[in-house]
C-alpha positions as CSV (number, residue, x, y, z in Angstrom):
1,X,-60.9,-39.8,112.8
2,X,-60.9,-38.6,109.0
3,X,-58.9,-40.0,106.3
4,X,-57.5,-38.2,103.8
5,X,-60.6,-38.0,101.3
6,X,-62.8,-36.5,104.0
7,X,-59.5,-34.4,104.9
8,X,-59.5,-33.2,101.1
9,X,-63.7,-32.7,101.5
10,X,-63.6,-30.5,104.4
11,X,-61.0,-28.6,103.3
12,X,-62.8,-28.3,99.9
13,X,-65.9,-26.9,100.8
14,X,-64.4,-24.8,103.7
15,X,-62.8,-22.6,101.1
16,X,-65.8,-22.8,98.0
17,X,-68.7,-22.6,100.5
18,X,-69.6,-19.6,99.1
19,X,-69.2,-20.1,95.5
20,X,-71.3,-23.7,96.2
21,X,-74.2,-21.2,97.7
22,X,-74.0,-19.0,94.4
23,X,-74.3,-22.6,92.7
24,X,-77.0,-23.2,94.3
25,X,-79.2,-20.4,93.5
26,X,-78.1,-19.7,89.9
27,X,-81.2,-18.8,87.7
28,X,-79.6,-18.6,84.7
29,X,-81.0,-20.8,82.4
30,X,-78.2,-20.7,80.2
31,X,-76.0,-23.1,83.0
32,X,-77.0,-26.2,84.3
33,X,-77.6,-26.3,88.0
34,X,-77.1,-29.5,89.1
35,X,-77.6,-28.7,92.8
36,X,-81.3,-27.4,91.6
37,X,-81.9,-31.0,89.6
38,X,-80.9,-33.1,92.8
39,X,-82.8,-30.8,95.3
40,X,-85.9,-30.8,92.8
41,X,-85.8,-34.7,92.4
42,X,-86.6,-34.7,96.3
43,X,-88.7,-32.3,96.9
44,X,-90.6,-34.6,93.8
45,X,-90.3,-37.7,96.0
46,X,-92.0,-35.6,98.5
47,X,-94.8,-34.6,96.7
48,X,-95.5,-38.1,95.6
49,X,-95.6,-39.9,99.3
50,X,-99.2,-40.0,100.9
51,X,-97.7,-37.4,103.9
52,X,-94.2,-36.4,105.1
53,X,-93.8,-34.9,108.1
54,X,-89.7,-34.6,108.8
55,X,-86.5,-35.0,106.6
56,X,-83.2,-35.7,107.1
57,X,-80.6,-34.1,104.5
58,X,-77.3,-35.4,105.0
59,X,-74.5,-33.8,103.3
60,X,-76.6,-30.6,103.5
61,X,-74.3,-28.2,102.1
62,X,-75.6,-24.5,102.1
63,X,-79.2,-25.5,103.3
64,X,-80.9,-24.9,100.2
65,X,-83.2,-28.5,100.2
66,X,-83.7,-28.3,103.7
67,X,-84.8,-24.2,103.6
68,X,-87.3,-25.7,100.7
69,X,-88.4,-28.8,102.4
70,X,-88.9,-26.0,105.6
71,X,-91.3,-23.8,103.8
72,X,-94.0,-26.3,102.8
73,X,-94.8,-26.5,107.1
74,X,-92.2,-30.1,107.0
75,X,-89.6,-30.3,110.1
76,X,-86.0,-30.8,107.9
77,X,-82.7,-30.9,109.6
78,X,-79.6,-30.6,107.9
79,X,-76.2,-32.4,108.7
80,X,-72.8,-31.0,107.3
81,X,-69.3,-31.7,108.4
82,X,-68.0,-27.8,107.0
83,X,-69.2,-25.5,109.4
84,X,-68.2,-22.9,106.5
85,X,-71.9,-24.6,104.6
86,X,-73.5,-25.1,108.3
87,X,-73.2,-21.4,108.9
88,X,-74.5,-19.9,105.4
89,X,-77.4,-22.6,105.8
90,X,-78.2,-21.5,109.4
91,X,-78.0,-17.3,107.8
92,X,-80.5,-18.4,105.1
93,X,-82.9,-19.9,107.2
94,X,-83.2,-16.9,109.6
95,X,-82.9,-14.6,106.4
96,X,-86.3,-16.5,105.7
97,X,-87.4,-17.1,109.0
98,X,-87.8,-20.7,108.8
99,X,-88.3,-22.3,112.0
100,X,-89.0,-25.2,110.7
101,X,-85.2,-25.6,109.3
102,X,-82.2,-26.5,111.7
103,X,-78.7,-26.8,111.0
104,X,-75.9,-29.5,112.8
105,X,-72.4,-29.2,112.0
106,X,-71.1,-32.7,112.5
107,X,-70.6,-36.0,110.9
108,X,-73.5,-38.3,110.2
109,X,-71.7,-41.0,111.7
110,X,-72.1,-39.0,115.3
111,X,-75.2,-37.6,114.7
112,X,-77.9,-38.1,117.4
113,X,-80.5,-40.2,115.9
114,X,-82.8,-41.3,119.4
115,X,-84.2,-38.2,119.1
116,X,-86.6,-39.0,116.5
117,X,-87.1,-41.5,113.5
118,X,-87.7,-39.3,109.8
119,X,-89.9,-39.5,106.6
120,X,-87.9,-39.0,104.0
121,X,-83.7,-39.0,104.1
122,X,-81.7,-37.4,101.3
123,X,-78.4,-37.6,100.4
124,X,-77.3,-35.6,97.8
125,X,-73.3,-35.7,96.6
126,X,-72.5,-37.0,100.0
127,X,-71.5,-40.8,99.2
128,X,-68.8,-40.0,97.1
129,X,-67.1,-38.8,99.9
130,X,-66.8,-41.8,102.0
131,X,-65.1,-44.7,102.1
132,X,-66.8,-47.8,101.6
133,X,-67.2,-49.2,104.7
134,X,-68.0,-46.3,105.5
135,X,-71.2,-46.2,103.0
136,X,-72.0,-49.5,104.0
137,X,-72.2,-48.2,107.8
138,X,-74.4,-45.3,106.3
139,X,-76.9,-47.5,104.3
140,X,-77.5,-49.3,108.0
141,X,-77.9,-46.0,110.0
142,X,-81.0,-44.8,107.4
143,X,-82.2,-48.3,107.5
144,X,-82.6,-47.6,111.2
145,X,-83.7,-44.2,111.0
146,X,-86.1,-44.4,108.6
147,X,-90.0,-44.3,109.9
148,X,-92.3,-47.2,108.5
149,X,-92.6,-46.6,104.8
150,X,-90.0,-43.5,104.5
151,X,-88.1,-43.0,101.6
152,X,-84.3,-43.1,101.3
153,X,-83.3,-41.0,98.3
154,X,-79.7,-41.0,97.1
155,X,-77.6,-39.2,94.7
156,X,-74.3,-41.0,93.0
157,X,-71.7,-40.1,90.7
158,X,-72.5,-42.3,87.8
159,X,-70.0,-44.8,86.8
160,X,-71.9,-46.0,83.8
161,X,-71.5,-42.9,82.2
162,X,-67.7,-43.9,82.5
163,X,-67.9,-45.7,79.0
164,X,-70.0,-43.0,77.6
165,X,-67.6,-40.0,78.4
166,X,-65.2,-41.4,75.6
167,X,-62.0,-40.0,78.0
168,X,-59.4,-41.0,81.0
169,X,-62.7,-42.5,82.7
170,X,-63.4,-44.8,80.2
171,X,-59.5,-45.7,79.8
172,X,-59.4,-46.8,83.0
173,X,-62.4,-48.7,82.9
174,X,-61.0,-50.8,80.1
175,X,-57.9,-50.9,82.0
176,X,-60.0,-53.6,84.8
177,X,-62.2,-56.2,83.6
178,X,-65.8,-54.5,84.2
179,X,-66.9,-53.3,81.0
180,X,-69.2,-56.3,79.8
181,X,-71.2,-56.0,83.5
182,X,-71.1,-51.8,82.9
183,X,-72.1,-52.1,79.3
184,X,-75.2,-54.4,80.0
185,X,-76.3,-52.8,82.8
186,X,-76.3,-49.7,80.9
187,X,-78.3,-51.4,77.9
188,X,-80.6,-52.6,80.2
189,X,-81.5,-49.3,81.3
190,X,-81.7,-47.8,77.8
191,X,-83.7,-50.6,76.5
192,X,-86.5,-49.5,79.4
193,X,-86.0,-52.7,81.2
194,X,-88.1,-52.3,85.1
195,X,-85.7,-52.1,87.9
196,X,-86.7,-55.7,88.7
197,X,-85.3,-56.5,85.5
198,X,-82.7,-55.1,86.3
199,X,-82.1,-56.3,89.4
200,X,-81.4,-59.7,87.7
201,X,-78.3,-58.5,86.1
202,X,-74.5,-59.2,87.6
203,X,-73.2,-55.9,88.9
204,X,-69.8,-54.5,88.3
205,X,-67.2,-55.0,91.1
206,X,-66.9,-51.7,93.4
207,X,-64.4,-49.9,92.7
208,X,-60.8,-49.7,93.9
209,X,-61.1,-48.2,97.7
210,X,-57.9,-46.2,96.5
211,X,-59.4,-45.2,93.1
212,X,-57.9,-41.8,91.3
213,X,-59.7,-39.7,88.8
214,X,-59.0,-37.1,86.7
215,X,-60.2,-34.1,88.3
216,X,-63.7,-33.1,87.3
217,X,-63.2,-29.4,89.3
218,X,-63.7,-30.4,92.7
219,X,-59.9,-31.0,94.4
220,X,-60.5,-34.2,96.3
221,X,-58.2,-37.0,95.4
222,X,-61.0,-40.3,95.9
223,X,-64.5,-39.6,94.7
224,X,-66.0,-42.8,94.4
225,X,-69.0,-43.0,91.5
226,X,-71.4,-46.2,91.6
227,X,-73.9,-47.6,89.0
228,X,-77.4,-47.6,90.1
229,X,-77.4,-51.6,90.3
230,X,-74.4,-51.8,92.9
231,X,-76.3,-49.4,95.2
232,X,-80.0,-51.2,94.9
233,X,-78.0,-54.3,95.8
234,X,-76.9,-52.8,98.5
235,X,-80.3,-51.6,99.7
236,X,-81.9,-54.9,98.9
237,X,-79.9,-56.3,101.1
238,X,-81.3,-54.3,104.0
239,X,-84.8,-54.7,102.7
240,X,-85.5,-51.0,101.1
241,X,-87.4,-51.6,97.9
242,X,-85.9,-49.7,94.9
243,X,-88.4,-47.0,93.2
244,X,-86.8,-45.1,90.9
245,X,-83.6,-44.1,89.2
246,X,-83.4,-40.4,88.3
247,X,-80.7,-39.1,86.0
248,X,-78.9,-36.3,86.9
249,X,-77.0,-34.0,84.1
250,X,-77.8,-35.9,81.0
251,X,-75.3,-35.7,78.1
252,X,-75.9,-36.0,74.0
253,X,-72.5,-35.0,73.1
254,X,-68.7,-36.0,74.8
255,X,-67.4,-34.2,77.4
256,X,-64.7,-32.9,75.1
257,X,-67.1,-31.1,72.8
258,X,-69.4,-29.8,76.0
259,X,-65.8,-28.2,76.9
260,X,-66.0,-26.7,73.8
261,X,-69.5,-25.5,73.0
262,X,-70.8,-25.3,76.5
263,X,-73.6,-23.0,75.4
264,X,-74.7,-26.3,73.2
265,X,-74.4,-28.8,76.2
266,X,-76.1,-27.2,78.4
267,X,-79.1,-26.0,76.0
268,X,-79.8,-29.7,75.6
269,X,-79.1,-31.1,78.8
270,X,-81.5,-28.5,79.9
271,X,-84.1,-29.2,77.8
272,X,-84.0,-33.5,78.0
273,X,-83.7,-32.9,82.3
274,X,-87.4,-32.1,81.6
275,X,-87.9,-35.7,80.5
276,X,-86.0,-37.0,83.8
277,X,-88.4,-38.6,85.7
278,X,-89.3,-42.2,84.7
279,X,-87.3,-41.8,82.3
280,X,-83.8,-44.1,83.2
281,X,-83.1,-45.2,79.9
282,X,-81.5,-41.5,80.0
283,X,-79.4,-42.6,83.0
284,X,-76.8,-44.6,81.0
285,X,-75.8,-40.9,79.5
286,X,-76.4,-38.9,82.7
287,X,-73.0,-38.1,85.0
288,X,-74.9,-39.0,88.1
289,X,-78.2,-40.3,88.9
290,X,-80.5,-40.6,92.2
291,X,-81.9,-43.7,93.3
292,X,-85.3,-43.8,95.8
293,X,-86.2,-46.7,97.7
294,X,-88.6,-47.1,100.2
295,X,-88.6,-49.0,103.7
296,X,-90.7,-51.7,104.4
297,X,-93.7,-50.9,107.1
């Protein structure tokens, strides 16, 4: 049964899954396409493991990751709850006759998974949309689903970027009693510190399960945002072995000024995205971030 934030999702994406697909395949280099970034960041992890043969992308939205993944001879399945994104995914694979690509419309937590066990497992602006019992129940489903050695990678709203942002975010943060644990995690990663390092650190307390943001453009009432320390935790605890943390839309100037001059933003945001990978001292002022860890053989 959904609660309200996946009632608020569905009902979301039902009614932007076209302007999401448009998102999606923006060229312009003028915008940032954050959809591109995430998707590109996998198809990276990809390219970096010995041999992949199948991927999971839950959360798939439009298909675009999975129609990619399709085209280099790799069996990828995507899962969506929107049938509005299942359909235009399913459309853009025939349009590109990718037999390779399929397409489910359901939730992950009914998904079939005896079928088969997968290389690689993406998840890219999904968790936000759960609660957290839910994403707990999510982190032991790809534990299990996982092949010997695949690779869990996993996008998140970034919560350390909360006392960066300079706005209603970081108000609130002040407002509870996590800033010290946010603020030294954060210098942790901007000081280059390993992600064992890291990993030695006290992490924030989780957030509220009834958290309310402001509204960042997407009209769903609960959209939960981790730091990448809460999450490795998480997958330490099911023995995944953290890899990477990848930011995701970097920032050199407050959200109220990238309001203003846009143009400016997203010129530079461009231009440092190119210095992403292992580069996580630029996570700290990134609004989200993906996390790899791999499964033990």
């Amino acid at each position: 049964m959904k609660n309200v934030q996946q009632e608020e999702a569905l009902q979301y994406f039902r009614t932007h899954a076209e302007d999401w697909q448009n998102k999606a395949k923006t060229s312009d280099e003028g915008k940032i396409n954050i959809i591109k970034q995430r998707n590109g960041y996998v198809i990276d992890v990809i390219k970096d493991r010995k041999e992949t043969k199948s991927l999971l992308d839950v959360g798939c939205g439009t298909g675009d990751l999975v129609c990619d993944v399709a085209k280099q001879e790799i069996n990828a399945i995507g899962v969506d709850f929107a049938q509005d994104m299942i359909q235009l995914a399913i459309n853009k694979a025939k349009g590109e006759q990718l037999e390779k690509a399929t397409f489910e419309c359901c939730s992950i937590f009914d998904f079939d998974f005896s079928k088969q066990k997968f290389d690689v497992i993406s998840a890219n602006g999904f968790i936000e949309y759960i609660s957290q019992n839910e994403l707990n129940k999510f982190f032991d489903i790809v534990h299990d689903a996982l092949a010997p050695n695949g690779s869990f990678v996993v996008g998140s709203r970034n919560r350390l970027f909360n006392l960066f942002s300079l706005n209603s975010f970081t108000h609130q943060e002040l407002n509870e009693s996590n800033v010290d644990a946010l603020l030294k995690e954060s210098i942790a990663l901007a000081s280059g510190e390993t992600i064992e390092e890291i990993s030695r650190l006290k992490a924030a307390s989780l957030q509220s399960p009834d958290t309310q943001h402001t509204k960042t453009g997407i009209d769903v009432t609960t959209r939960f945002q981790y730091t990448p320390l809460q999450l490795i935790n998480m997958l330490n605890d099911r023995d995944f072995r953290a890899i990477e943390i990848y930011p995701i839309h970097i920032h050199s100037v407050p959200p109220i000024f990238k309001d203003k001059y846009p143009e400016v933003h997203n010129s530079i945001s461009n231009f440092l995205q190119a210095y992403a990978r292992q580069h996580s001292e630029l996570v700290p002022l990134s609004s989200s971030f993906m996390l790899h860890v791999s499964k033990g053989a």
